[in-house]
Structures are given as structure tokens and as C-alpha cells.
C-alpha positions in Angstrom: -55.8 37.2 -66.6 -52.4 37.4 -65.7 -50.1 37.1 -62.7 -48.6 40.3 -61.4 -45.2 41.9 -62.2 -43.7 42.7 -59.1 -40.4 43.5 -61.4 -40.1 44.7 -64.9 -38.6 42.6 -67.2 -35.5 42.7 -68.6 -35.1 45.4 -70.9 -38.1 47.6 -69.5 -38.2 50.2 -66.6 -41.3 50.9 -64.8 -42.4 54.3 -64.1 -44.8 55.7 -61.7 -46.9 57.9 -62.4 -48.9 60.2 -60.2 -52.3 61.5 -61.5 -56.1 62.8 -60.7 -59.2 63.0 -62.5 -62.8 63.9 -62.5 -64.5 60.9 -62.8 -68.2 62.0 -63.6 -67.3 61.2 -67.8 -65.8 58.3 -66.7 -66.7 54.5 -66.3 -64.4 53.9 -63.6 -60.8 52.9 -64.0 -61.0 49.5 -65.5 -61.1 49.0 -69.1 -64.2 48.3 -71.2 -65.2 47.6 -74.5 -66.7 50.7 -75.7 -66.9 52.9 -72.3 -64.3 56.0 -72.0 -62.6 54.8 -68.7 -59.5 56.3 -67.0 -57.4 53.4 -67.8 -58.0 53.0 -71.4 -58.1 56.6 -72.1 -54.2 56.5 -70.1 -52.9 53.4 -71.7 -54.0 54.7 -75.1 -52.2 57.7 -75.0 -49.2 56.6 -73.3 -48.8 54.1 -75.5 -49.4 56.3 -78.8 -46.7 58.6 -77.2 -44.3 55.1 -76.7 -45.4 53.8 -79.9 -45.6 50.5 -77.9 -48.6 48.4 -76.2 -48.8 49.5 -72.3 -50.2 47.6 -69.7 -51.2 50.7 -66.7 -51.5 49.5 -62.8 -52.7 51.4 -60.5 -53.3 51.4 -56.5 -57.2 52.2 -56.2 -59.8 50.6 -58.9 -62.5 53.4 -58.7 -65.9 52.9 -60.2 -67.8 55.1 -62.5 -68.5 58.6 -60.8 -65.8 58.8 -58.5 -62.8 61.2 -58.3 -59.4 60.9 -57.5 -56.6 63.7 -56.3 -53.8 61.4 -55.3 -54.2 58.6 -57.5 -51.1 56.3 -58.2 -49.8 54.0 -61.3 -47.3 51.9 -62.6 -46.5 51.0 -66.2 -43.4 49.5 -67.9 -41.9 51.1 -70.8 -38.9 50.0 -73.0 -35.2 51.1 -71.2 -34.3 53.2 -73.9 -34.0 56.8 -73.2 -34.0 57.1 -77.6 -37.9 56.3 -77.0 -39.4 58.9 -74.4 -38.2 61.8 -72.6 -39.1 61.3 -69.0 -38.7 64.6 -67.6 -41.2 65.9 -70.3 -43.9 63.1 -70.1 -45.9 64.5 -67.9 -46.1 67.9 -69.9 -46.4 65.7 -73.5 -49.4 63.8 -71.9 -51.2 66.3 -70.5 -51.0 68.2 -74.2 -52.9 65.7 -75.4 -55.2 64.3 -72.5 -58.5 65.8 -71.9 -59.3 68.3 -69.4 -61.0 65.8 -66.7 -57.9 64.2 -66.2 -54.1 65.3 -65.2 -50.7 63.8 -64.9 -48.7 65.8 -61.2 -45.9 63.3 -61.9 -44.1 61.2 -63.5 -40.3 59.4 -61.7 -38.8 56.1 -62.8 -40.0 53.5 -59.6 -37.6 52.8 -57.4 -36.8 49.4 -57.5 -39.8 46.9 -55.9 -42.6 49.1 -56.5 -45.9 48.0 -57.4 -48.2 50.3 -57.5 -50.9 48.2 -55.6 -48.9 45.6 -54.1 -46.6 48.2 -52.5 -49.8 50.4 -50.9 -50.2 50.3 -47.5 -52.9 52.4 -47.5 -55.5 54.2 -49.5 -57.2 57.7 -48.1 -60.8 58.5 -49.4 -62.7 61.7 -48.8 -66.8 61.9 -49.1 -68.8 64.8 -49.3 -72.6 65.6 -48.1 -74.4 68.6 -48.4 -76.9 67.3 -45.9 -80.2 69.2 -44.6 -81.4 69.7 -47.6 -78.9 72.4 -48.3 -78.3 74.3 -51.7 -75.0 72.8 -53.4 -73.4 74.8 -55.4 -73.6 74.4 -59.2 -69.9 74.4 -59.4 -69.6 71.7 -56.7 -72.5 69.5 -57.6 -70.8 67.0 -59.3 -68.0 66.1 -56.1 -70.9 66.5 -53.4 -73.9 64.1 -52.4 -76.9 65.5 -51.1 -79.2 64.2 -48.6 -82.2 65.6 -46.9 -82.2 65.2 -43.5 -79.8 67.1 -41.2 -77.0 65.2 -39.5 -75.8 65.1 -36.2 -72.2 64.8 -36.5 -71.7 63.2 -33.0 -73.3 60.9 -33.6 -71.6 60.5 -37.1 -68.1 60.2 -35.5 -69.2 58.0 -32.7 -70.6 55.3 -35.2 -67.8 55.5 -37.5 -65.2 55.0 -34.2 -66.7 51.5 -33.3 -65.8 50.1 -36.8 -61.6 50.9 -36.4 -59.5 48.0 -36.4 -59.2 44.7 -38.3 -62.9 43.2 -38.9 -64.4 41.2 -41.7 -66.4 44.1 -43.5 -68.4 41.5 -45.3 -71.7 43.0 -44.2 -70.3 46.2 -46.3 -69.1 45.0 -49.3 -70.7 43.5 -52.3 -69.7 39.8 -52.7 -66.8 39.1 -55.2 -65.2 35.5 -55.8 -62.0 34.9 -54.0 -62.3 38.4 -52.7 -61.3 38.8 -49.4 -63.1 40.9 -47.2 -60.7 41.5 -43.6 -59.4 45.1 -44.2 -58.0 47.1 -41.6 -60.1 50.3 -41.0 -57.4 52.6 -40.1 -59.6 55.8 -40.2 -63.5 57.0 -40.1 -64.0 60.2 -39.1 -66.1 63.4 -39.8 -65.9 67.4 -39.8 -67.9 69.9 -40.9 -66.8 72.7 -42.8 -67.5 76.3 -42.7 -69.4 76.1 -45.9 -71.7 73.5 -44.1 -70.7 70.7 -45.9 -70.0 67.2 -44.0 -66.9 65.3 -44.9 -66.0 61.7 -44.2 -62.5 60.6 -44.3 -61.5 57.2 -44.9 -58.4 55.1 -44.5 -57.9 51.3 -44.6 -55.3 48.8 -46.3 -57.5 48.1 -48.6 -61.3 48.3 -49.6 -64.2 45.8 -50.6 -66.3 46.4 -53.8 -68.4 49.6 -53.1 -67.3 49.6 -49.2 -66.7 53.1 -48.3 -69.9 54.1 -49.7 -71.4 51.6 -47.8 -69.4 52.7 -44.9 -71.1 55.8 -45.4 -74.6 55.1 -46.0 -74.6 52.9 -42.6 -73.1 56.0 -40.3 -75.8 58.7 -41.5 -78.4 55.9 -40.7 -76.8 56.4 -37.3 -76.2 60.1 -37.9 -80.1 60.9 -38.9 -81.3 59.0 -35.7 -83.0 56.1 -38.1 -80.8 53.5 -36.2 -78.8 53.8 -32.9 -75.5 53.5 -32.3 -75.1 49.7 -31.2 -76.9 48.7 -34.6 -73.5 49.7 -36.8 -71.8 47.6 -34.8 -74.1 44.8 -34.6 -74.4 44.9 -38.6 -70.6 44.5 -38.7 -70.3 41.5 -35.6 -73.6 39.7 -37.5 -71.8 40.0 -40.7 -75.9 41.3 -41.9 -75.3 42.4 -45.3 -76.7 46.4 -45.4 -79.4 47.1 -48.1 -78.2 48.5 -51.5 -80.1 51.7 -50.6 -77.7 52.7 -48.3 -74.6 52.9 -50.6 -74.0 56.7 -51.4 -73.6 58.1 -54.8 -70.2 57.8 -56.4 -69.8 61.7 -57.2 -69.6 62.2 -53.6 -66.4 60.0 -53.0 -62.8 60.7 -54.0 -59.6 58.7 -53.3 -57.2 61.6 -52.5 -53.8 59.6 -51.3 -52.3 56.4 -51.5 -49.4 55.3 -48.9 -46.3 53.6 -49.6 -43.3 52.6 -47.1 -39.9 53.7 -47.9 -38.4 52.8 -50.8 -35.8 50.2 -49.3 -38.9 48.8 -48.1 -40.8 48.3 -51.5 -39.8 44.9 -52.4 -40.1 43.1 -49.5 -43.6 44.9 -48.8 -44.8 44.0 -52.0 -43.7 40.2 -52.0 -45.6 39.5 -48.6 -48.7 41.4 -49.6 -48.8 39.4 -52.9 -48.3 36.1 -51.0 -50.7 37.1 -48.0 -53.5 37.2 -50.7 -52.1 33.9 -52.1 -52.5 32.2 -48.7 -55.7 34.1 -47.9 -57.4 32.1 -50.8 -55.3 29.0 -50.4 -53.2 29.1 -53.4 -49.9 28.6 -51.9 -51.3 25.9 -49.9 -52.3 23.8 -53.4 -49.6 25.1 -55.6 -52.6 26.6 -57.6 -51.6 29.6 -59.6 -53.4 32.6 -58.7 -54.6 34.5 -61.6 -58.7 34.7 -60.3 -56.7 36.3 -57.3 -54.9 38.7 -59.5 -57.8 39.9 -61.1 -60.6 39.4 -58.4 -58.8 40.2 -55.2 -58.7 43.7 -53.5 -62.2 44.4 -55.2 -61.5 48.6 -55.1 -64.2 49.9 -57.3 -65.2 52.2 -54.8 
């Protein structure tokens, strides 16, 4: 475990690189010893292109299952122009990548950019074919089904009373020196022409498994098992919600990251690094914070 880069090192540039995939043949984005994941598929091929070890970062930590559209990543190369072509890397890598997953983009990072210390905010979309309605085959791997019809009202009303600043412990599965305050910027619900319900998503940041969660607690609300002052109650008690209502992953997809403007980058990415340093009381005892690296800002929705 290591502490963050908030700079590349001397001789190195970092570059970030926007991306998506279709995560149903992955194991999520972390690396693991014998499991095709997004970022051990990435840093192999990158790096076989560099010819050099690469280290990939990136903004949202999804688990197996889910998708991404607007997914964001940092990596640090070698400042020599003699050792990859930079306007063509996006075009080399997707030659070579599979067909589940795409580079959009590829820049050199403005200075003070880090690709999840420098995120303000991460936008997630999830998808329900609810009523027991026919999904098609073409769609079945990016849309949930449940049975029961839902009322979206009532959908939209639940999800309201969770915006703001809360501890979303009661929806997130406990991780050491995690935190669990997150600013839920947005919760909200449509229905589309097609039938299907979507949930958007926005916060700061995200607890292990919490939009799903998120989810699975508004259609209790939205079916009419539960009214509407039990969401809130569950979030104000801090009553951890039952594993059974966390939604599959193949429903979910993180579809944008936000950043501020670049003049803003390294300032934002300092504080955010030393917010989760205080948060766990590392600055406080001089403690290095390598758990924190690795532990905090569980994403793995």
C-alpha cells in the first residue's frame, strides 16, 4: 500500500485518460490475482504499449457487473515523446483492447490532477424494468428487473429526503477507516417511454455498495412495502438495511465524473487528500496514512 501521488515525479508526465466499459466480463476495477478486471486488463496493455510498469488510478472503483460511460484515470508514463505517441494512444489501445472496453480520450493532465482526489463528484445511473416487464435481450445485461410495479412518486419523494450531508452508514457495507459522511447531491427518478425506470445518482463520493443500497431502500418505499418516513428513519437510526435489498450490479453504471477547473486542480486535490487524513485522525498523530489510501472512499459500487 502506498501513499498517493498527487504529482508525477520527476521525469514522468501523467495523462488522463477517459474511458467506458461493459462490465458484465469483468471483476470490477481493482486488480486480482487471476480475475480479468478493468484495471489489470488497462495497465497491462498500456504498459506493453510503454514497454514500462504502469500504475492506473482512476475516479470510481466499480465492482464486478457494473458499467461505466464516463469513467476517468490517471497514469504516469516516462516524459519522452521517443516512447509513445499521445495523439495516437487512444487509437493504438483500442486496436488491441477487447470489445467490452473503449478508450474516448486520452490528454496529458493539467497540472494537479488526480484522478480521484481531484473528483468532486461522481454521477451514476440505474436501470429497472419493473412490473414484471419483458427486457429486452439486447438490454438485459444493463437493466435490473423486479416484479412488482413501482409508483414513481413515491420513488422520487423517498429519494428527496436523503439530499444533503448525512452519515450513510446504514447504506454502506462497513470498511476499516472508511468514512461514511458523503454528500448526496442527487436522487431522482424518470420513467422512460420504453417503460423502463431510471435512478440517477450524484454524491462526492460513495460507500461500499451504497447506490445499490440507495436503490433497494427507495423501491421498498416505491412498491408500498415501507412508507415514506421509514427511509428516513433507517438513515437518522443509522439501522443497517438488509443485504437483500442491494440491487444487482448490471443495473448500475457510473456515467460522469466532475472535476473543477483546472487552476483549481491542485489545491482541490491537496484538501481532499488531507480532509480524509483528518477524518481518520492521521494528521492528528503524524501517522502515515497508507490503510487510508487504500481503504478510504470504499467505491466498489
Amino acid at each position: 500500500m502506498t501513499i498517493p501521488v498527487l504529482n508525477p515525479e520527476g521525469g514522468f508526465r501523467r495523462l488522463q485518460i477517459n474511458f467506458s466499459y461493459d462490465g458484465t466480463n469483468f471483476q470490477g476495477w481493482a486488480k486480482q490475482p487471476e480475475y480479468r478486471t478493468v484495471q489489470g486488463v488497462l495497465e497491462e496493455l498500456i504498459g506493453k504499449i510503454l514497454r514500462a510498469k504502469v500504475d492506473c488510478v482512476t475516479a470510481g472503483r466499480t465492482d464486478a457487473g457494473v458499467h461505466a460511460t464516463g469513467a476517468v484515470l490517471h497514469v504516469d508514463i516516462p516524459d519522452s515523446d521517443e516512447i509513445v505517441d499521445i495523439e495516437n494512444l487512444a487509437f493504438k489501445l483500442n486496436r488491441i483492447l477487447d470489445e467490452d472496453i473503449r478508450i474516448t480520450s486520452v490528454r496529458v493532465a493539467p497540472s494537479g490532477f488526480h484522478a480521484r482526489y481531484s473528483a468532486t463528484a461522481r454521477h451514476y445511473e440505474y436501470r429497472i424494468a419493473d412490473g414484471d416487464r419483458p427486457i429486452s435481450p439486447l438490454e438485459r445485461h444493463f437493466v435490473a428487473d423486479w416484479y412488482r410495479p413501482l409508483d414513481l412518486e413515491l420513488l422520487n419523494q423517498a429519494s428527496t429526503s436523503l439530499l444533503g450531508t448525512h452519515d450513510f452508514s446504514a447504506f454502506c457495507k462497513w470498511r476499516e477507516n472508511a468514512t461514511t459522511i458523503r454528500t448526496l447531491k442527487e436522487f431522482s427518478w424518470h420513467r422512460e417511454n420504453t417503460g423502463l425506470l431510471i435512478a440517477r445518482v450524484c454524491a462526492d463520493g460513495f460507500g461500499y455498495n451504497m447506490v445499490r443500497n440507495l436503490v433497494g431502500a427507495a423501491v421498498c418505499v416505491g412498491e408500498k412495502r415501507y412508507d415514506l418516513g421509514w427511509i428516513r428513519r433507517v438513515l437518522t437510526e443509522k439501522s443497517r438495511v438488509s443485504d437483500s435489498y442491494v440491487f444487482p450490479s448490471r443495473g448500475l453504471t457510473l456515467v460522469k465524473v466532475d472535476y473543477p477547473e483546472d487552476a483549481q486542480l491542485p489545491a482541490i486535490a491537496e484538501l481532499a487528500w488531507k480532509a480524509k487524513q483528518l477524518a481518520n485522525g492521521q494528521l492528528a498523530n503524524g501517522q502515515l496514512a497508507n490503510d487510508l489510501y487504500e481503504q478510504e472512499d470504499e467505491e466498489l459500487e
